[in-house]
C-alpha positions, 0 to 999 in steps of 0.5 A: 422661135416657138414651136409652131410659130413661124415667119407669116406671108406677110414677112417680118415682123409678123408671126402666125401659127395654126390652130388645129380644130379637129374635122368636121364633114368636109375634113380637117380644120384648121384657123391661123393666128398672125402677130406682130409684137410692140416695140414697147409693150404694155401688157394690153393687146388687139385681135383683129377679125376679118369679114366675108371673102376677107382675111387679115392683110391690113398692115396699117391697122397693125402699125396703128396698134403697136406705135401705141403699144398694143401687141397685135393679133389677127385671127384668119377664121376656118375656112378663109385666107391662111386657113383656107385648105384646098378640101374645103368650101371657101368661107362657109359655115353652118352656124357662126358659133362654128368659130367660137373655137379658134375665138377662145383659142385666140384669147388663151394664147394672147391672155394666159400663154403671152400674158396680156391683161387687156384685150380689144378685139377689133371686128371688121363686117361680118368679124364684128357680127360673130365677135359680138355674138362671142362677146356676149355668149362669153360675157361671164368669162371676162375674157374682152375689155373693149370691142371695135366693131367696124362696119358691122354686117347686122343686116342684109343690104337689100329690100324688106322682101329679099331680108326678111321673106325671102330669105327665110326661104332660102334659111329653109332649104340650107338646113337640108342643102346646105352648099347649095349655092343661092342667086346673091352675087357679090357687087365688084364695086367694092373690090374695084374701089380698094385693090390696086389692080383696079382703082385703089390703094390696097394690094392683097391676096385675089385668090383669097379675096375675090373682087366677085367673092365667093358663090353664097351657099344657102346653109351659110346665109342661114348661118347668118340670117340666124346671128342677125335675129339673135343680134337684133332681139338685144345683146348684154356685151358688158365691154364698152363698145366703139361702132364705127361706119361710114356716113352714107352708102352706095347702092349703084351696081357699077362702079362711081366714084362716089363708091369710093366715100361710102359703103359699098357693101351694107346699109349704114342705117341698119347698124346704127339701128341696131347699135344700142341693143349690143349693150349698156356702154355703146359709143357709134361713129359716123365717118363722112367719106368712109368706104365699108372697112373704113380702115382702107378708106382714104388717107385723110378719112382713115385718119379721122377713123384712127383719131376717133379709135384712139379717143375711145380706147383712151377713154374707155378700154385703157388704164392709165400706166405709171412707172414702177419702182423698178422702171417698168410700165406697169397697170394702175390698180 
């Protein structure tokens, strides 16, 4: 095994090794990069990024990558899941240009030292927020070929009072105060919808991934108030972009199982709003039934989710391979 790569909590097959990012206040900083190999590998790869009070456990959406011949990689931000160290402040940055390090770490490793020529990066909620941002602040370095954004967060799922005035406010007192936490709780709908110690499907981490989450610190809801207005003034992603969310959302604050077919977390409608100023090649998708990581949605709706995926990347993000003179699968030019 390579050095500083070891066997990861989820077991075999997959990998993970820790990307060291200096200090900053708080102390040392570190982001874990899982992987998990093709059996028939095709030069092209998927990383993966979580959202808020998220981390990568999602072995299915591996599964649905390598069956197909992608490498897949999963990146667990400073500061959540894996990467979370017991100095810290779970989940918490002051600016989302804080993870472009382990971003373009990420991308060297799976380009330059495991030699990969295609690269989808695959954002779930807040991970399609900071990877869009990414995307387009590295535009020039032709480092993705596609992006995936699953239910992205562009907005906040609240009144245009709470989005825009009041939460200018609280942007303003982050500056000075930045780990002050600030009256937004999480709803426990969505975590009592997908863990299985509730009503769902999906076992994970609570220690990582709270049903309430974690306390919102001001500095943070700044951090992405920011990104949204950045987001919102219109993007140049060169990459062909797949969004992808559910068809309605859930707005009530106990639990109904008709959570359990929507988004219980953002307004579907904000990210097809925003959509068309990612780029010039955006394709959205509305998945009736889909819950807000459409991934852990139902097994008939998560279906569909996969079906569509791998339409577009077939269409948009892969090249057609052919075989060498020598056997091997290799890019058409």
């Amino acid at each position: 095994m390579e050095d500083g790569v070891v066997v990861d909590v989820l077991g075999e097959p997959y990998r993970s090794r820790v990307i060291e990012l200096g200090h900053d206040e708080e102390g040392p900083v570190v982001a874990t990069l899982v992987s998990r190999r093709a059996q028939a590998p095709t030069g092209r790869a998927v990383l993966y990024v979580h959202g808020f009070v998220d981390y990568f456990f999602q072995t299915h959406l591996a599964d649905f990558y390598t069956d197909r011949g992608w490498d897949f990689y999963a990146l667990d931000l400073r500061k959540y899941g894996r990467s979370l160290l017991p100095h810290q402040t779970p989940n918490f940055c002051r600016t989302l240009t804080e993870y472009y390090p382990e971003l373009d770490a990420a991308a060297r490793i799976i380009r330059d030292e495991d030699g990969h020529d295609t690269l989808l990066v695959n954002g779930h909620s807040t991970g399609g927020l900071i990877i869009s941002l990414w995307a387009h602040d590295r535009r020039d370095k032709a480092l993705v070929d596609g992006l995936f954004l699953n239910s992205p967060f562009f907005d906040f799922n609240a009144r245009w009072l709470m989005r825009r005035p009041v939460a200018a406010a609280v942007a303003r007192v982050g500056r000075t105060r930045p780990r002050r936490i600030v009256p937004l709780a999480l709803s426990a709908v969505y975590g009592e919808t997908i863990h299985t110690e509730q009503r769902g499907e999906w076992t994970y981490d609570l220690a990582w991934k709270p049903l309430v989450g974690f306390p919102v610190r001001a500095g943070w809801l700044g951090a992405i108030r920011e990104a949204q207005r950045r987001l919102r003034a219109g993007l140049a992603i060169p990459a062909p972009v797949l969004l992808a969310c559910s068809a309605r959302s859930f707005r009530g604050s106990t639990w109904h199982e008709a959570a359990a077919l929507a988004d219980a977390v953002l307004d579907v409608e904000h990210m097809v709003r925003w959509a068309p100023g990612l780029g010039p090649h955006v394709t959205v998708v509305r998945i009736d039934g889909g819950m807000h990581d459409l991934t852990l949605s139902g097994p008939a709706v998560r279906a569909r989710v996969f079906d569509e995926l791998e339409r577009w990347m077939g269409a948009y993000v892969e090249r057609p391979l052919e075989i060498d003179e020598v056997g091997r699968a290799a890019d058409t030019a």
